[in-house]
C-alpha positions in Angstrom: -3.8 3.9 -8.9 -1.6 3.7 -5.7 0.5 1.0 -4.7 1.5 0.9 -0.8 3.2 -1.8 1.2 1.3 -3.8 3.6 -0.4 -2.0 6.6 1.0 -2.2 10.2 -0.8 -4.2 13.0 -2.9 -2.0 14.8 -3.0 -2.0 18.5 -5.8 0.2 19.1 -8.6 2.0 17.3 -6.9 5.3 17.8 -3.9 4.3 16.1 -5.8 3.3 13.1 -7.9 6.1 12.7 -4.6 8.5 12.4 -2.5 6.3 10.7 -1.4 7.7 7.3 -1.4 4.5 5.7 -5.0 3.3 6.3 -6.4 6.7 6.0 -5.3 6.6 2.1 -7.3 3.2 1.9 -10.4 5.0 3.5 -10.1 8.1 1.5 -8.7 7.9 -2.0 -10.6 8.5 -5.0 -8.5 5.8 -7.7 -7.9 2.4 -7.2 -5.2 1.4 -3.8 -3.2 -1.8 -4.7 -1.5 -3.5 -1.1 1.5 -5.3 -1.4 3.2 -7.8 0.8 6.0 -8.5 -0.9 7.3 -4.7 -2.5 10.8 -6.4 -3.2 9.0 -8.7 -6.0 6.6 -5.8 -7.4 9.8 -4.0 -7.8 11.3 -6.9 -9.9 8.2 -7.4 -12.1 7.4 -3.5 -12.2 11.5 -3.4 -13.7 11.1 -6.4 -15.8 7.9 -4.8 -17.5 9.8 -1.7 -17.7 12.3 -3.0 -20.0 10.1 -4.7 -22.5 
């Protein structure tokens, strides 16, 4: 699985198609999990971490 931060707004179709980001969500071959707040996956990720 791969766990990325929220995408950028996109101002054209270009930018997009070579962004790094989105190409990952097009092309991977496991599971992509988006995040919009990474600050409070980070806490949970650490809280799981220590049990």
């Amino acid at each position: 699985m791969i766990v990325m931060r929220r995408l950028k707004e996109f101002l054209s179709a270009a930018d997009l198609f070579y962004d790094d980001g989105e190409r990952i969500l097009r092309e991977a071959n496991c599971p992509v999990l988006v995040v919009r707040n990474p600050e409070k996956v980070e806490k949970m990720y650490d809280e799981i971490k220590e049990n």
